[in-house]
ROSE-4610 file (N, C-alpha, C; in Angstrom, 1 decimal, always signed):
// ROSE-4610
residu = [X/X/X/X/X/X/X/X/X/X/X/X/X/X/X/X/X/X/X/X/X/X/X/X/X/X/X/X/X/X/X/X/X/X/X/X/X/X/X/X/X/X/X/X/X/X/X/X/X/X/X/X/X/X/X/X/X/X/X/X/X/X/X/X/X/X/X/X/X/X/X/X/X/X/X/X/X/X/X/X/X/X/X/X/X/X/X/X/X/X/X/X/X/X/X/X/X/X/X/X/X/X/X/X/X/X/X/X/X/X/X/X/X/X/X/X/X/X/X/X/X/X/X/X/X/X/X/X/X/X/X/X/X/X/X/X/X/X/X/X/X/X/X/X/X/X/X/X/X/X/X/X/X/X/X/X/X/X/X/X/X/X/X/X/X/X/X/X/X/X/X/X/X/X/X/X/X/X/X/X/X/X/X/X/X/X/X/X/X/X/X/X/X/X/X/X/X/X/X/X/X/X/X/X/X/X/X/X/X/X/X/X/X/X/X/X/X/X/X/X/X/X/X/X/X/X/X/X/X/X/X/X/X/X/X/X/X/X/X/X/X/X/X/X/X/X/X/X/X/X/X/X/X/X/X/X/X/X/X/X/X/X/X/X/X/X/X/X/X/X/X/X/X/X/X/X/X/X/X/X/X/X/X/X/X/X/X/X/X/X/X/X/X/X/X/X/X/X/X/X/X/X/X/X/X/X/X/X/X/X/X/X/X/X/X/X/X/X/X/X/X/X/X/X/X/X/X/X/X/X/X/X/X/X/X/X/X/X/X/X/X/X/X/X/X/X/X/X/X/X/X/X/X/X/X/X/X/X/X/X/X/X/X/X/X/X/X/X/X/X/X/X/X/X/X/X/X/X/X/X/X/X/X/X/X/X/X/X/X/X/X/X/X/X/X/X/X/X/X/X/X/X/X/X/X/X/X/X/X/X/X/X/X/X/X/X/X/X/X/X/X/X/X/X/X/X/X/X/X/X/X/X/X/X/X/X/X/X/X/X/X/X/X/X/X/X/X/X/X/X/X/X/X/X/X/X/X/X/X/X/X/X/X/X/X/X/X/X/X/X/X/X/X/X/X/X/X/X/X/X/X/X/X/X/X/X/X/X/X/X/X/X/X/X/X/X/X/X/X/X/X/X/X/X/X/X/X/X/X/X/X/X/X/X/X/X/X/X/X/X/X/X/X/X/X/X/X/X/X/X/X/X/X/X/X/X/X/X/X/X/X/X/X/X/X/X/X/X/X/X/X/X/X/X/X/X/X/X/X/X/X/X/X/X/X/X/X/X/X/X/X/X/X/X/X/X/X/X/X/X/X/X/X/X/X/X/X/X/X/X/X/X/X/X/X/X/X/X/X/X/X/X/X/X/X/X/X/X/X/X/X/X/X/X/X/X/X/X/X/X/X/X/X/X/X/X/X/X/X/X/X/X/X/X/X/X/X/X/X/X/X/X/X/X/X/X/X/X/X/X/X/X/X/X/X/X/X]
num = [1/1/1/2/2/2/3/3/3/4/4/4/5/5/5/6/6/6/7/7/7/8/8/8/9/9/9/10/10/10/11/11/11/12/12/12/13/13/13/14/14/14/15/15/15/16/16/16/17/17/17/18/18/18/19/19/19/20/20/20/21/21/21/22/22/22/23/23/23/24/24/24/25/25/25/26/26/26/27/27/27/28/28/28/29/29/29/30/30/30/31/31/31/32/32/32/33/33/33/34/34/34/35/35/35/36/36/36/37/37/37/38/38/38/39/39/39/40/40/40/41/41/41/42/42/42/43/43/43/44/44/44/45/45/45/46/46/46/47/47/47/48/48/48/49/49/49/50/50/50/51/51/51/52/52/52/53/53/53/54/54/54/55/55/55/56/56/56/57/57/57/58/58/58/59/59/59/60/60/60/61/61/61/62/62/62/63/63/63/64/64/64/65/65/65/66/66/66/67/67/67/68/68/68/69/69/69/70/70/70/71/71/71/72/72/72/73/73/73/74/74/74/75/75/75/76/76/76/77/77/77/78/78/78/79/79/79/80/80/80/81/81/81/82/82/82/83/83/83/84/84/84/85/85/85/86/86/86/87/87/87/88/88/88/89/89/89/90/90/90/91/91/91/92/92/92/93/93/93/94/94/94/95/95/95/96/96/96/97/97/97/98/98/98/99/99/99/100/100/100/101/101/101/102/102/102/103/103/103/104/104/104/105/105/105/106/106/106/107/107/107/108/108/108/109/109/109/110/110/110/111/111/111/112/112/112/113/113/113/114/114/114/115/115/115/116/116/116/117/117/117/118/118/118/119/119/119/120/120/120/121/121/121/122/122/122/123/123/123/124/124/124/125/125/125/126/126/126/127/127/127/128/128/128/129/129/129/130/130/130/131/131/131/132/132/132/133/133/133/134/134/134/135/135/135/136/136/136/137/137/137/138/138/138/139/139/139/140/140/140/141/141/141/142/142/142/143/143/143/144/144/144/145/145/145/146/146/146/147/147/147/148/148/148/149/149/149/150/150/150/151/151/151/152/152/152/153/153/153/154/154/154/155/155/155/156/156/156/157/157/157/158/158/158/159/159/159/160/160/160/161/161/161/162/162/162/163/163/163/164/164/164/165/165/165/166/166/166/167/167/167/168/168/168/169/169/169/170/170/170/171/171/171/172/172/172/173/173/173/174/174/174/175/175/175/176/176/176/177/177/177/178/178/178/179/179/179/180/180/180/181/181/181/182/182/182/183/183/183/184/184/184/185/185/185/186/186/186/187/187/187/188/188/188/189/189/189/190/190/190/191/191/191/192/192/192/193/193/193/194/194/194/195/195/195/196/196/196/197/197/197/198/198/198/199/199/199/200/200/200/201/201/201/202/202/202/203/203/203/204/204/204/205/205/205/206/206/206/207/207/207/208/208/208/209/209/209/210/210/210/211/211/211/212/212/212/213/213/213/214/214/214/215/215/215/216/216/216/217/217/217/218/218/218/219/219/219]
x = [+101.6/+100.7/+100.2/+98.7/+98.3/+98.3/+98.7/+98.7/+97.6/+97.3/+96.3/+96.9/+96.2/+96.9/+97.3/+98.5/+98.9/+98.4/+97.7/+96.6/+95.5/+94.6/+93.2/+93.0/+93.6/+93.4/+92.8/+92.5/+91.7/+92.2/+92.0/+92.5/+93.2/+92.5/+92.4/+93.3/+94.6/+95.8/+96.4/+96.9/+97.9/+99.5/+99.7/+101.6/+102.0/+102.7/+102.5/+103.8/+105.1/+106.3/+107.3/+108.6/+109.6/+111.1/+111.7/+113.1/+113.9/+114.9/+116.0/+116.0/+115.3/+115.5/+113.8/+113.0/+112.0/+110.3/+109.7/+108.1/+107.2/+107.0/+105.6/+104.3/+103.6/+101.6/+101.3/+100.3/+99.4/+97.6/+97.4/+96.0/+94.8/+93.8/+93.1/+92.0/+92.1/+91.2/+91.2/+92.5/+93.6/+94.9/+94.9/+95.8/+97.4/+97.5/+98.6/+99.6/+101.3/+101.6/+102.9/+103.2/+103.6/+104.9/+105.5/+106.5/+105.7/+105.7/+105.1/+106.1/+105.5/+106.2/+107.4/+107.4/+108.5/+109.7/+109.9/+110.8/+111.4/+110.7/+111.2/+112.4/+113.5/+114.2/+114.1/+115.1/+114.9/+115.2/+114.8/+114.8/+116.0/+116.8/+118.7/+119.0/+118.6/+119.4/+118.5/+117.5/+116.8/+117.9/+118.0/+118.7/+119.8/+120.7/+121.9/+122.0/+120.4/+120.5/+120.4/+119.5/+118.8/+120.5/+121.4/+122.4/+123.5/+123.4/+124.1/+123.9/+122.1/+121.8/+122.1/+123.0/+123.9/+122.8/+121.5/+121.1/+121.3/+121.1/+121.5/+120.9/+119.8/+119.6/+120.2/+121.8/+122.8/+123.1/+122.2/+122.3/+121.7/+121.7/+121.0/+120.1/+120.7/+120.1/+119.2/+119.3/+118.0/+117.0/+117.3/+116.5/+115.6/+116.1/+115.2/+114.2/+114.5/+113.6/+112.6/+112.8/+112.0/+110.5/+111.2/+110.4/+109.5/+109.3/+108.4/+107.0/+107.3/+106.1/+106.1/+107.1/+106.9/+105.9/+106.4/+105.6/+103.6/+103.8/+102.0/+101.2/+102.2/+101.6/+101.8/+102.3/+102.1/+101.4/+101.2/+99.4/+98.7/+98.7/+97.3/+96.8/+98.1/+98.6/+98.0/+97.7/+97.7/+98.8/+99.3/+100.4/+100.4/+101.4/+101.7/+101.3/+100.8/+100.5/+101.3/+100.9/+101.8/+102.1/+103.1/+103.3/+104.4/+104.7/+104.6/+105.8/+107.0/+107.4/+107.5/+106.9/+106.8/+107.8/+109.0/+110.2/+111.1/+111.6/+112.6/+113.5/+114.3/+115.6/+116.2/+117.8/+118.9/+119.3/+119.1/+119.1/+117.9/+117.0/+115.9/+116.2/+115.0/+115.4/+114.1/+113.1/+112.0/+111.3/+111.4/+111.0/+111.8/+113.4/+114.2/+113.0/+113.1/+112.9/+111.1/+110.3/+108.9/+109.3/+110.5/+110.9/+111.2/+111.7/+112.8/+111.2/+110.5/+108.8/+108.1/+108.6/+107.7/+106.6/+107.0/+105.9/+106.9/+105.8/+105.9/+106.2/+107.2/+107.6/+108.1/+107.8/+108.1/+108.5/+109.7/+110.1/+109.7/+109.2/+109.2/+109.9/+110.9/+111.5/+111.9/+111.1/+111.2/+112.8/+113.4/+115.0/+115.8/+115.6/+116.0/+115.8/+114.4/+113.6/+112.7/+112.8/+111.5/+111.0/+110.6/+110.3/+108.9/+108.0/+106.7/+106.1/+106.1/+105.2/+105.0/+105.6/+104.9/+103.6/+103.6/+102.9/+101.0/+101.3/+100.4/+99.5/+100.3/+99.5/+98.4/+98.2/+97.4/+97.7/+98.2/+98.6/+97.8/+98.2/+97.5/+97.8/+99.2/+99.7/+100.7/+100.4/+102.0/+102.1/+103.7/+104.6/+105.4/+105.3/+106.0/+106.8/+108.0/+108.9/+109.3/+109.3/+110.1/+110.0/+108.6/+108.3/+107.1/+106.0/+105.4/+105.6/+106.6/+107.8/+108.2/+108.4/+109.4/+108.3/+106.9/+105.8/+105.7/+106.1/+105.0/+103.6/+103.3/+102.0/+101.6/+101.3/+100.7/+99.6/+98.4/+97.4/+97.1/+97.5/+98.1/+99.0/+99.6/+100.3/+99.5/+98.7/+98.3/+97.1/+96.4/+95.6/+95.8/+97.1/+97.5/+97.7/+98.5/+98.8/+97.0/+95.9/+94.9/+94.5/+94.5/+93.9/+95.2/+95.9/+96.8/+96.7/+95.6/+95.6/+94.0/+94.0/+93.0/+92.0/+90.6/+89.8/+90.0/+90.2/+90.7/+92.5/+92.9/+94.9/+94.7/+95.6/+96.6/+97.7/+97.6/+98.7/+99.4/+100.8/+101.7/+102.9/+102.8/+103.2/+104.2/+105.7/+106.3/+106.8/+106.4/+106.6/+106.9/+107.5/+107.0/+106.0/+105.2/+104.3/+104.4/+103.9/+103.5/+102.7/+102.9/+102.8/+102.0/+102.8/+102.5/+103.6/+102.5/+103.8/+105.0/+105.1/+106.1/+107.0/+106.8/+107.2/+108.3/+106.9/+107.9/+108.8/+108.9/+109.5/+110.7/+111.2/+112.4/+112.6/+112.1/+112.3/+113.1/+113.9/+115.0/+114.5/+113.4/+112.8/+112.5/+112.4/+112.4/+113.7/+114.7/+115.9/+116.6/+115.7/+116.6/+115.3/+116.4/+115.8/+114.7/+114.9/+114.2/+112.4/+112.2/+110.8/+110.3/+109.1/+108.3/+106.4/+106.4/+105.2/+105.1/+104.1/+104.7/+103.1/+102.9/+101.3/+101.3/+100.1/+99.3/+98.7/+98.3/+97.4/+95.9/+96.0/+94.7/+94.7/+95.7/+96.0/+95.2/+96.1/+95.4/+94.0/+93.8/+92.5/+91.3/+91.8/+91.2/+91.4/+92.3/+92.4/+91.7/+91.7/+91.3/+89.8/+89.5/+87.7/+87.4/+87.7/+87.4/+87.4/+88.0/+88.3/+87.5/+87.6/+86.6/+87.7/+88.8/+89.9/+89.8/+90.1/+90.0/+91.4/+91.4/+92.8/+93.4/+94.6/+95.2/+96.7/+96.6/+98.3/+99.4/+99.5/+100.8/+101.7/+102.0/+103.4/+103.2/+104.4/+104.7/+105.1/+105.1/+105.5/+105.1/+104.2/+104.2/+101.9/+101.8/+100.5/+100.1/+98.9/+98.3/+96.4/+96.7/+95.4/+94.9/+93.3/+92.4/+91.9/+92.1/+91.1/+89.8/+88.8/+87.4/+87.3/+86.3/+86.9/+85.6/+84.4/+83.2/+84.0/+84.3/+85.0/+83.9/+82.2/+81.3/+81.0/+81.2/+81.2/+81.5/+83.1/+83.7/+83.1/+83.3/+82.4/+82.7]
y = [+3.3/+4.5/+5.0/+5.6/+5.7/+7.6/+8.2/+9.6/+9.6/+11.5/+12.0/+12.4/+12.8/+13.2/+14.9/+15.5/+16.8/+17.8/+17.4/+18.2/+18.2/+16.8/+16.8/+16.1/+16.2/+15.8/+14.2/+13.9/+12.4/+11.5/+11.0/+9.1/+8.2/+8.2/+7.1/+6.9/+6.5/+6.3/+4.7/+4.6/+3.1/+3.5/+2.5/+2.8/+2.3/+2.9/+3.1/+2.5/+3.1/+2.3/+2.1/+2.2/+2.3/+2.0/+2.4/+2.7/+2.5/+2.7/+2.4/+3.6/+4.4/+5.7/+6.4/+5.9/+7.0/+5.9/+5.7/+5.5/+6.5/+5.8/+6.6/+5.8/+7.1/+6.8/+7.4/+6.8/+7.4/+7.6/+9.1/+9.2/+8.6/+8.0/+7.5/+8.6/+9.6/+10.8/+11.3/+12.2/+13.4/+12.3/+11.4/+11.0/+10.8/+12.1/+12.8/+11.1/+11.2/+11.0/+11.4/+11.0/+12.0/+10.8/+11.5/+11.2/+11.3/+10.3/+10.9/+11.7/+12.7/+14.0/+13.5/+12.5/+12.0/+11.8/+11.7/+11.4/+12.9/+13.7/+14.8/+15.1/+16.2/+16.6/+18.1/+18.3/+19.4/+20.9/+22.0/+23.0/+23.6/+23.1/+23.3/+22.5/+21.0/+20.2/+20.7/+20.9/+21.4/+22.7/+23.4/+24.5/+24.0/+23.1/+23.0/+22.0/+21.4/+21.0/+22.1/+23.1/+24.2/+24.4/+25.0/+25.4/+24.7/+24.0/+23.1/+23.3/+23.8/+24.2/+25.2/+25.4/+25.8/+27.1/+27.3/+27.7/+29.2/+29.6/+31.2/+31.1/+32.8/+33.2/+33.5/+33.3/+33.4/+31.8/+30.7/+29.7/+29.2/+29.2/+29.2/+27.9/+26.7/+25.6/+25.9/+26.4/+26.3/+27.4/+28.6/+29.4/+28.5/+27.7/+26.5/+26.4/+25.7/+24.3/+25.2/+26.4/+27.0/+28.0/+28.1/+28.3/+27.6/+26.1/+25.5/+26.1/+26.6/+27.5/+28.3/+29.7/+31.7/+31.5/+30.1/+30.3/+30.0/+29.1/+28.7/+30.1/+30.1/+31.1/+32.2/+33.0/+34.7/+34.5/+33.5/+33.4/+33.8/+33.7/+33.6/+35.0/+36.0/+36.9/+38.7/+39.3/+40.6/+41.9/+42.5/+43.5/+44.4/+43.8/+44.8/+43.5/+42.6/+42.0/+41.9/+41.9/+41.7/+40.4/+40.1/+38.2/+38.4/+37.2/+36.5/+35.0/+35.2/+33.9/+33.4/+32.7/+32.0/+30.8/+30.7/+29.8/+30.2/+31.0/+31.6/+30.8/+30.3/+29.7/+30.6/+30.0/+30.5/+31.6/+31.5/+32.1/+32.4/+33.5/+34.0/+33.9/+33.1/+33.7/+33.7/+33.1/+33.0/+34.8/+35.3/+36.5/+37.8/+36.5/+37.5/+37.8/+36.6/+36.4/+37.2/+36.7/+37.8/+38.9/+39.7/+41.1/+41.8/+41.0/+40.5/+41.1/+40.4/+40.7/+41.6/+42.6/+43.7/+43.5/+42.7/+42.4/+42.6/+43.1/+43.7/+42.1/+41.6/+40.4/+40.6/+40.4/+39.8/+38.7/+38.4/+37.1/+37.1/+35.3/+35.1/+33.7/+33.6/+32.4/+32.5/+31.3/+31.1/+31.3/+30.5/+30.3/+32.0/+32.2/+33.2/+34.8/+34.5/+35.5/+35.8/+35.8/+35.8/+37.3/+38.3/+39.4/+39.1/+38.8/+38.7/+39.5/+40.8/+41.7/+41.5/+41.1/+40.4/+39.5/+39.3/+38.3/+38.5/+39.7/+41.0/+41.7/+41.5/+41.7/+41.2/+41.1/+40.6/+40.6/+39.4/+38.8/+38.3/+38.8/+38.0/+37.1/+36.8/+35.7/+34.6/+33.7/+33.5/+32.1/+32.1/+30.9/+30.2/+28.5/+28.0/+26.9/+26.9/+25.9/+24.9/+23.6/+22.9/+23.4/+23.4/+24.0/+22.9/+22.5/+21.4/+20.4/+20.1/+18.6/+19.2/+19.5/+20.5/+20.6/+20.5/+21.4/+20.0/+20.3/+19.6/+20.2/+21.1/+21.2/+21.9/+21.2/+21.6/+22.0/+22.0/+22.5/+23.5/+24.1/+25.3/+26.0/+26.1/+26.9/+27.3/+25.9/+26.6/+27.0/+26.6/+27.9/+29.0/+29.4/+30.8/+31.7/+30.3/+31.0/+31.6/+30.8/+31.2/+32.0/+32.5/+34.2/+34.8/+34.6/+36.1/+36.3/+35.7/+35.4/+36.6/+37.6/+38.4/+37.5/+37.7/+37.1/+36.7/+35.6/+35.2/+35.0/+35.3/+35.2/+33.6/+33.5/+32.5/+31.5/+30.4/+29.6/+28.6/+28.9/+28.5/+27.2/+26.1/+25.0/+24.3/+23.7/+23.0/+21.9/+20.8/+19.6/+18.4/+17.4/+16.6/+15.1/+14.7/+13.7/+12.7/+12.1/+10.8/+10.3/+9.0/+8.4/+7.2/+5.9/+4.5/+4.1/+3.1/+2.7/+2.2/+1.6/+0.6/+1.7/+3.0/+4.0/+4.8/+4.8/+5.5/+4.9/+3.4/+2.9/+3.0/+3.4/+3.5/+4.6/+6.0/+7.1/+8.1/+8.6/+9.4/+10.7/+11.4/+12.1/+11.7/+10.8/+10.3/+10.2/+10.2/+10.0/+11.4/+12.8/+13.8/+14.1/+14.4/+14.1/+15.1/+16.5/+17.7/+17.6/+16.3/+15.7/+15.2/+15.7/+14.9/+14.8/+15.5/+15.3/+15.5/+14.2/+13.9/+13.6/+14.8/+15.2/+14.1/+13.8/+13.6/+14.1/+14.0/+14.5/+14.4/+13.3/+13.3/+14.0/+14.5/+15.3/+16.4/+17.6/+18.1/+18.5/+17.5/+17.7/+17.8/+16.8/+16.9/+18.5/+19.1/+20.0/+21.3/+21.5/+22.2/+21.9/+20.9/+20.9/+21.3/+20.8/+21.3/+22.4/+23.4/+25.2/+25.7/+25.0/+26.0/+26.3/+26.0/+26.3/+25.9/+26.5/+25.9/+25.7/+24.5/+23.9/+23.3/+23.5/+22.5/+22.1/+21.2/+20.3/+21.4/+22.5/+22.6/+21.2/+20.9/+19.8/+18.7/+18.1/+16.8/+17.4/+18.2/+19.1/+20.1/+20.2/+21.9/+21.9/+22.4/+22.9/+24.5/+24.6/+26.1/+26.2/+26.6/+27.1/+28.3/+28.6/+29.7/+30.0/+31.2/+31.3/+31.6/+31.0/+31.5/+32.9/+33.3/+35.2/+35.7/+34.8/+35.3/+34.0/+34.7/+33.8/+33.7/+34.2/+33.2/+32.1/+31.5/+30.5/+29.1/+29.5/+28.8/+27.2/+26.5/+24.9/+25.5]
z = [+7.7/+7.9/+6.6/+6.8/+5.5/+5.6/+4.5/+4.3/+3.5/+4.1/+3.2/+2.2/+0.6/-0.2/+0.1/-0.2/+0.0/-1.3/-1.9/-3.2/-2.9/-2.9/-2.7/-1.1/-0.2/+1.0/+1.5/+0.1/+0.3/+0.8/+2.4/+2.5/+2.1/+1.0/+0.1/-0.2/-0.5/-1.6/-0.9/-2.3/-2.1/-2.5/-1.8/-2.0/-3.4/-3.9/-6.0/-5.7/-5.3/-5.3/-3.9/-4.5/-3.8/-3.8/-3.5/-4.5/-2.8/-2.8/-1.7/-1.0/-1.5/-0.4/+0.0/-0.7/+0.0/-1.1/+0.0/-0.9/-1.0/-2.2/-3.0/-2.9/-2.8/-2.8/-4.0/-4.4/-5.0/-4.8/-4.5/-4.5/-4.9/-4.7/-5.0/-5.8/-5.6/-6.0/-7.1/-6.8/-8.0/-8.8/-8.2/-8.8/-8.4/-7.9/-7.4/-7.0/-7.3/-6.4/-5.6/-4.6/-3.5/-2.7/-2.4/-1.4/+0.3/+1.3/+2.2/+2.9/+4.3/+4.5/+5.2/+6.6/+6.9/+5.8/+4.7/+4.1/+2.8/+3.4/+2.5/+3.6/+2.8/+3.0/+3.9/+4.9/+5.5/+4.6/+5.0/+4.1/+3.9/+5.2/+4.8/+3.4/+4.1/+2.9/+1.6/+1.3/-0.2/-0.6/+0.1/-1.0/-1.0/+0.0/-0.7/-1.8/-2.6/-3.8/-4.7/-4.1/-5.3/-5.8/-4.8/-5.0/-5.6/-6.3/-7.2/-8.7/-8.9/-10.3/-10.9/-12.3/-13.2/-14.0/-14.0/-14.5/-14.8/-16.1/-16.3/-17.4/-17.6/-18.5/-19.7/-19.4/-20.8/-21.2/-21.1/-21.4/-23.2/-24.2/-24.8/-25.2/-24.4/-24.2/-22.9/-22.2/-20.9/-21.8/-22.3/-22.6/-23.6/-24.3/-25.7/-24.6/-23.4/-22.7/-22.2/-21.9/-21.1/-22.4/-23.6/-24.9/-24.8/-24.4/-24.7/-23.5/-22.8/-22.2/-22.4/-22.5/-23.2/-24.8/-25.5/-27.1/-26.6/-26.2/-26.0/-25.2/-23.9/-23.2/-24.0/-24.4/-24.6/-26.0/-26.4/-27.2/-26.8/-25.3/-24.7/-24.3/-24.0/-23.6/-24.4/-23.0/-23.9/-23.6/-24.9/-24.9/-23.3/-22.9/-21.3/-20.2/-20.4/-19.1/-18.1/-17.3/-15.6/-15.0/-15.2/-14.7/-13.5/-13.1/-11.6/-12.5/-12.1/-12.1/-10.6/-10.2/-8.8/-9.1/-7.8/-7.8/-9.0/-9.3/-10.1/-10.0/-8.9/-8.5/-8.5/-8.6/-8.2/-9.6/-10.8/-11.6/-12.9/-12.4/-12.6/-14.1/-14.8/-16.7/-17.4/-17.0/-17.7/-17.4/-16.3/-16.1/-17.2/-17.4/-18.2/-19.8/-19.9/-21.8/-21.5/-20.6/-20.8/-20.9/-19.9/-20.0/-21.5/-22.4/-23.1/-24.4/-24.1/-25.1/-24.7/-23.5/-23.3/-22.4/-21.5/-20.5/-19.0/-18.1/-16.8/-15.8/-15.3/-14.6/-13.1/-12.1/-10.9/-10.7/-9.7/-9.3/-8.1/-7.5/-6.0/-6.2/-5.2/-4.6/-2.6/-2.5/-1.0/-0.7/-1.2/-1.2/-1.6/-3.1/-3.4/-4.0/-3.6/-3.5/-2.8/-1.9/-0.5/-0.4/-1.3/-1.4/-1.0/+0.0/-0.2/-0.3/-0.8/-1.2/-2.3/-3.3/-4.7/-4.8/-3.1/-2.9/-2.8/-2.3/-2.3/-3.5/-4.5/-5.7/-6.6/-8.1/-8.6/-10.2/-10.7/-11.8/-13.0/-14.3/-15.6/-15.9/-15.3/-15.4/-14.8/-14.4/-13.7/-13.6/-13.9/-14.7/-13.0/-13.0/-12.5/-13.0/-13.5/-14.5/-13.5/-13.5/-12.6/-11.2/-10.6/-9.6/-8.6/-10.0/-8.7/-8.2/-8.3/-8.1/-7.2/-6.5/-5.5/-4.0/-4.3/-3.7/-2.5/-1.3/-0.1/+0.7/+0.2/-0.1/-1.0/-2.1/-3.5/-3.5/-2.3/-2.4/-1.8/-1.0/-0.4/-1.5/-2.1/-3.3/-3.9/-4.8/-5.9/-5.7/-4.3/-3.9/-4.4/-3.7/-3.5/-4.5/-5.6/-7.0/-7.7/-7.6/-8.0/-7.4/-6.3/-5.3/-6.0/-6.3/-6.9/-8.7/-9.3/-10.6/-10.6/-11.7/-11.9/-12.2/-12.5/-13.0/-14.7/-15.3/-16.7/-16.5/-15.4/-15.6/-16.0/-16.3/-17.1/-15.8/-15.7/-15.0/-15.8/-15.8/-16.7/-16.4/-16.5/-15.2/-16.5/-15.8/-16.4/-15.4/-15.4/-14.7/-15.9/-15.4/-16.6/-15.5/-16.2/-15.7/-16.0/-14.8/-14.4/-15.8/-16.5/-17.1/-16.9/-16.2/-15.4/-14.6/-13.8/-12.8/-13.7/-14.5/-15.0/-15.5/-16.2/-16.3/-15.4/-14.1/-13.2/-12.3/-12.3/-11.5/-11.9/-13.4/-14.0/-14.3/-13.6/-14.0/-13.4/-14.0/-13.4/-12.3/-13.0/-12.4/-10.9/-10.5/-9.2/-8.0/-9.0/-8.0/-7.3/-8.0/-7.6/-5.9/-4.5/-3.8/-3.2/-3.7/-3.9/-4.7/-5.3/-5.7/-5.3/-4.9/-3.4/-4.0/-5.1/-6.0/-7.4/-7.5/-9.6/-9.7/-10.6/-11.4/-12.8/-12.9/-14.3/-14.8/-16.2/-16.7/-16.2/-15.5/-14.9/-13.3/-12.8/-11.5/-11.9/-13.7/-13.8/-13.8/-14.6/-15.5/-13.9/-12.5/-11.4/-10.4/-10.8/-10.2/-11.2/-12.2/-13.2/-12.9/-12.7/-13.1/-11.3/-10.5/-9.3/-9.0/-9.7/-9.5/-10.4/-11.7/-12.8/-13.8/-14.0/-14.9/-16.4/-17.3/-18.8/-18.6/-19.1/-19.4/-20.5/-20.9/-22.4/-21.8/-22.6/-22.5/-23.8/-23.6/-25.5/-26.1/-24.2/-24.5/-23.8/-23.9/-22.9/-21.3/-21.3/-19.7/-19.7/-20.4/-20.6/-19.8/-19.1/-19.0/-19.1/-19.5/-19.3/-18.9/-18.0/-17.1/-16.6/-17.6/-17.4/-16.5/-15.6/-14.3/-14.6/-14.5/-15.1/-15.0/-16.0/-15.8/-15.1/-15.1/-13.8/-12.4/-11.3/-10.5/-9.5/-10.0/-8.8/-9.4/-10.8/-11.2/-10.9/-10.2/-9.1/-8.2/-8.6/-7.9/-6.5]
């Protein structure tokens, strides 16, 4: 069976790998590739992985990994902004350390924070760490995340990417079973230019994307 892509909807894709438990496509479009949806996991069994992760804001080694997005972004940043950590997990910390700098932070998590009236608002900024790996529909999200982004906000993404096949066939990032979509730089760069987004790489995982700040400019 052939799937459409769950980003850019296109056809088109070829089967990229496959490992003992689940195959992969890749988009012929965006790039994207994807777990098809038969083989994701039910939303029981997802949290009882989420619920395994050790994470805490009094960690001083998670707080490092998660620096590599707070330093690029709050460059970008003006005194007082209002941000959005979308998928916080089980132990909220990146909202901690923005708080931490004097900025106004909201959390949403499906799992552990399902407040959707956060959902309702309107953000300068907002951060997803280890979040689009997780996404079975990634283009529905990050719709969403861009209608809740002011005109000029900021989207703050830590994934790590797709590389090559010969890469990912040996990649660990693949075996945890809660990853059902693995971006590239060229995913990016396809989804940035189709919305109107200014975009840069800071890191090896790290993305940051401008909402155009006239939004009839919009392709």
């Amino acid at each position: 069976m052939m799937w459409r892509c769950p980003l850019c909807m296109n056809p088109k894709n070829q089967h990229y790998h496959q490992d003992s438990r689940r195959d992969y496509y890749q988009c012929g479009g965006c790039q994207l590739v994807f777990v098809p949806p038969d083989q994701h996991l039910s939303a029981e069994r997802e949290k009882q992985e989420y619920d395994r992760h050790q994470n805490s804001s009094d960690d001083p080694g998670y707080r490092r990994f998660l620096n590599r997005l707070l330093v690029p972004l709050e460059a970008c940043l003006t005194p007082g902004a209002h941000g959005l950590d979308f998928g916080a997990g089980p132990g909220p910390t990146l909202s901690v350390m923005f708080e931490e700098q004097g900025y106004c932070m909201d959390i949403y998590d499906p799992f552990y924070a399902p407040e959707r009236q956060v959902l309702a608002q309107r953000y300068d900024f907002i951060t997803a760490t280890e979040v689009l790996e997780h996404l079975s529909s990634p283009r529905q999200v990050l719709a969403q995340l861009s209608d809740l982004l002011v005109p000029g906000g900021y989207l703050g993404f830590m994934t790590k990417r797709v590389k090559n096949h010969a890469a990912f066939s040996h990649w660990h990032y693949i075996q945890d079973p809660t990853h059902v979509a693995f971006f590239s730089e060229d995913t990016f760069i396809w989804w940035a230019s189709y919305h109107g987004f200014a975009l840069t790489f800071p890191g090896q995982d790290t993305v940051i994307m401008q909402k155009p700040a006239d939004v009839s400019k919009k392709p």
